[in-house]
C-alpha positions in Angstrom: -212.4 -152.8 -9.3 -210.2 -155.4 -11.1 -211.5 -158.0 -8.9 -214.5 -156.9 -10.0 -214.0 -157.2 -13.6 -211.6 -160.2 -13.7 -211.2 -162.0 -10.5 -215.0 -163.6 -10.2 -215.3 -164.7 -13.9 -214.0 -168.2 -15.2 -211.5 -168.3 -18.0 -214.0 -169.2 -20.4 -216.6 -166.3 -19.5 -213.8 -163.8 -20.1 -213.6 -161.6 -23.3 -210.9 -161.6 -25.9 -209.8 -158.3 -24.1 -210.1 -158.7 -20.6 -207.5 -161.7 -21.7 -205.4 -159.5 -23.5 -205.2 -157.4 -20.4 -204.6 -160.2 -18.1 -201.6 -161.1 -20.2 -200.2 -157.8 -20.4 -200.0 -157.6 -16.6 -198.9 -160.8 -16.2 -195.8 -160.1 -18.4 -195.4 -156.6 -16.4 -195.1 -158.8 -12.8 -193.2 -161.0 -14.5 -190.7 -158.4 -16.0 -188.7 -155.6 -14.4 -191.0 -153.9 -12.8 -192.0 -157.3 -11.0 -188.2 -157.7 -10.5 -187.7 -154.4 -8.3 -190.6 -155.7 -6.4 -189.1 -158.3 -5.2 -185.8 -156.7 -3.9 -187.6 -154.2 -1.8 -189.9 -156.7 -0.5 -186.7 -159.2 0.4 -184.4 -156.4 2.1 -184.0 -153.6 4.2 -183.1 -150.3 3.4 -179.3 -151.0 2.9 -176.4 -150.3 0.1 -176.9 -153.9 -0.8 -180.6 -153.3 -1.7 -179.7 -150.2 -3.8 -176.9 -151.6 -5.7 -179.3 -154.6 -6.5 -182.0 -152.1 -7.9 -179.7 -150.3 -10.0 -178.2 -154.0 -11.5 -181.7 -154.3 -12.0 -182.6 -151.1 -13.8 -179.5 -151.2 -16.3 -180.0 -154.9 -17.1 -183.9 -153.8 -17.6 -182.3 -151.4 -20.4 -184.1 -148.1 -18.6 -180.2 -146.7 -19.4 -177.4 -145.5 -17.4 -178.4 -141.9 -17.2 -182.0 -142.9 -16.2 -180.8 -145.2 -13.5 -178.4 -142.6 -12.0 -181.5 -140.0 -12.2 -183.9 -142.8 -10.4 -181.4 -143.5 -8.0 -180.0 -140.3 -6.6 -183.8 -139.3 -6.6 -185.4 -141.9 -4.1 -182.3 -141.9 -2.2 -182.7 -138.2 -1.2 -186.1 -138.4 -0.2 -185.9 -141.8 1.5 -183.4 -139.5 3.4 -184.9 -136.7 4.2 -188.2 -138.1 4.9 -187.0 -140.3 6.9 -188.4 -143.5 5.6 -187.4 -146.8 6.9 -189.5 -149.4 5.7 -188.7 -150.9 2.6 -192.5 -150.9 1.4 -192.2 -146.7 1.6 -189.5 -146.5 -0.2 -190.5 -148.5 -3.1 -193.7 -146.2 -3.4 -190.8 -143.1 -3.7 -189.3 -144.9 -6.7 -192.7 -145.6 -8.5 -193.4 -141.7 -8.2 -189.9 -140.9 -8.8 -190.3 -142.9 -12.5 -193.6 -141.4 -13.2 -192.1 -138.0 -12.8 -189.5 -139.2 -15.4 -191.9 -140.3 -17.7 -194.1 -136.9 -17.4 -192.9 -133.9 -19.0 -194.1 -130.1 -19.2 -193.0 -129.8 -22.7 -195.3 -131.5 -25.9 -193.6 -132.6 -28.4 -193.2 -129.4 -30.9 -194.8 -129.4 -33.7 -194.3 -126.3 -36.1 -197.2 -124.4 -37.7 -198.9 -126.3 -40.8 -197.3 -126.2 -44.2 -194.1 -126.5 -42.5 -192.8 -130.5 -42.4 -191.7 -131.7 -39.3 -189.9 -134.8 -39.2 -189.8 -137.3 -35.9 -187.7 -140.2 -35.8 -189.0 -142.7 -33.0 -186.1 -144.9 -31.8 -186.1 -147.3 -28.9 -185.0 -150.8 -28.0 -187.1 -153.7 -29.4 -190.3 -154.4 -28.1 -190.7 -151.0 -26.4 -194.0 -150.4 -28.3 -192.7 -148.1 -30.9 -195.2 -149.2 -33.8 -198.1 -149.2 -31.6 -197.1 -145.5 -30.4 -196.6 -144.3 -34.3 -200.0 -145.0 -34.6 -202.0 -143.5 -31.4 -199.5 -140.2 -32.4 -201.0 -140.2 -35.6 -204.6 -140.8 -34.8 -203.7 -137.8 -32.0 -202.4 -135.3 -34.7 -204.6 -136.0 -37.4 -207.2 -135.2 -35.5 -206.1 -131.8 -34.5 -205.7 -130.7 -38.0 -202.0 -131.9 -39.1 -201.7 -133.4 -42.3 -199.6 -136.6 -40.8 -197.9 -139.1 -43.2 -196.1 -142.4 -41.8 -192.6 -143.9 -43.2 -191.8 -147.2 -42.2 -188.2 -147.3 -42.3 -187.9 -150.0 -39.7 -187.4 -152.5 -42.9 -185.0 -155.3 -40.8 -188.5 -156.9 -40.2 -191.1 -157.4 -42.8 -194.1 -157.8 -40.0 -192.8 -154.2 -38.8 -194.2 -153.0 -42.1 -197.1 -154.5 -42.2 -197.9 -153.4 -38.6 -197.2 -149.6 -39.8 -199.6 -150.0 -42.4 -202.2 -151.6 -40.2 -201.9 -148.5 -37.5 -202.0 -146.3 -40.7 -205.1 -147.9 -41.8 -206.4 -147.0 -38.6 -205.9 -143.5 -38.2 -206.6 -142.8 -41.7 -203.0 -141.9 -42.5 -200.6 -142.5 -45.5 -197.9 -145.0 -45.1 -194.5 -144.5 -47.5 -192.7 -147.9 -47.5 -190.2 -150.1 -49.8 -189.4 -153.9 -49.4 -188.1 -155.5 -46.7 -184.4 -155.1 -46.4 -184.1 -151.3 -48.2 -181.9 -148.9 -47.3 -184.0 -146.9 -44.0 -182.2 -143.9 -45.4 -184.1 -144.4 -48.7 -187.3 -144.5 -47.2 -186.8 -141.4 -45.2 -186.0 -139.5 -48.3 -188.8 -140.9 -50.6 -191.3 -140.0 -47.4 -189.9 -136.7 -47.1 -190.2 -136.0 -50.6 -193.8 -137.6 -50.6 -194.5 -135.2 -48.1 -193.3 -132.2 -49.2 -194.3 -132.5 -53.0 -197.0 -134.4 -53.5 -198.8 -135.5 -49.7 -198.3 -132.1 -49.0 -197.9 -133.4 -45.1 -197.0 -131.4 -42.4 -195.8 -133.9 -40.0 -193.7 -137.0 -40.6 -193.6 -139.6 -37.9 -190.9 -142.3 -38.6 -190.7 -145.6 -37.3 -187.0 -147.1 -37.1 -185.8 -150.4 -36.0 -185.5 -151.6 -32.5 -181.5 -151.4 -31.2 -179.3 -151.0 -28.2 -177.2 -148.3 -28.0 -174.4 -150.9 -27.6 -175.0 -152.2 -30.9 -172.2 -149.8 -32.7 -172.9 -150.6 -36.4 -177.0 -150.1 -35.7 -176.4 -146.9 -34.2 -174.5 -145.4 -36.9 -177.2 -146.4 -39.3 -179.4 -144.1 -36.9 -177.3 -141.2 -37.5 -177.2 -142.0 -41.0 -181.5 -141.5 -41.0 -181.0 -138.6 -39.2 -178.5 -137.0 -41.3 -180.9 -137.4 -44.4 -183.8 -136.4 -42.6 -181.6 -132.7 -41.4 -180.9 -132.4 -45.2 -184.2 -132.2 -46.1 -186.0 -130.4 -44.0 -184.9 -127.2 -41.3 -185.3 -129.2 -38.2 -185.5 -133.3 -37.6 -187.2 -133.9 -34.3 
């Protein structure tokens, strides 16, 4: 099928998406995921090669935890089924991570007239923004009254993205100037939404930061702090 689409057209005959696309998976085989390719198709099944994929996974920020979950998990059933090619067991870590990435449990959202706040956090580039917006497209049209606070203010562009994805899903965007306080966004898009919006759901967008970087991640529990003042539950 993607031969299909892609692989028999020139450059030029190609659409503005179908480039888009290409680019996007170039930058996938390119990245992390192409990186743990490579070590199971250049070794055996051996400590070495699992000590290289967990390098790989922490340096890939998927997180310590994560890793150790990844990890113990392929290993066991490389074990006990018995697998010996290298191949096999990279298809037991690909289910492995989409079993991480799947979850029984929504994201809870009270009844209506009740505001729920949810803070989205992540490292940069992890498609934050761009999630904000589908999540509010998604919610909107289910009924909630959603409202959008852009408290990721370290970069101006982040803003105007919100306000684009907002635009899109027909939702309200609260926002100051580049450089506010993010605490002071929260609260003015709280109050928005419990006074005047009248929202019932508040997605937040924050700025991109490792959980290394100490002073950025007490500014995170600063957010959250205001938004568990204002409201009986911060998501």
């Amino acid at each position: 099928m993607f031969n299909r689409l892609f692989g028999k057209k020139k450059q030029e005959d190609k659409t503005e998406d179908e480039v888009k696309l290409e680019q996007s998976l170039q930058k996938t085989r390119s990245g992390i995921l192409g990186r743990i390719s490579t070590i199971f198709q250049e070794n055996q099944i051996t400590d070495q090669l699992w000590e290289e994929l967990e390098e790989t996974l922490i340096a890939g920020d998927v997180g310590l935890l994560t890793t150790e979950e990844l990890l113990t998990a392929t290993r066991e059933r490389v074990n006990q089924e018995n697998i010996k090619s290298a191949n096999d067991a990279y298809l037991v870590l690909k289910q492995e991570m989409v079993k991480v990435l799947l979850t029984d449990e929504p994201l809870h959202i009270d009844e209506p007239r009740i505001l729920t706040v949810v803070l989205v956090v992540g490292v940069n580039g992890s498609g934050k923004t761009t999630s904000i917006g589908k999540m509010a497209y998604y919610y909107k049209e289910r009924g909630r009254k959603v409202l959008l606070g852009a408290a990721d203010t370290f970069r101006a562009a982040a803003i105007d993205q919100l306000k684009i994805w907002g635009d899109r899903a027909g939702v309200e965007v609260i926002a100051h100037e580049p450089g506010a306080d993010p605490g002071a966004v929260i609260f003015d898009a709280m109050r928005a939404s419990q006074e005047s919006r009248k929202a019932d759901l508040l997605i937040v967008d924050t700025a991109g930061r490792l959980q290394t970087k100490y002073n950025l991640m007490k500014e995170l529990e600063k957010v959250k702090a205001v938004a568990g003042k204002q409201v009986h539950r911060a998501a």
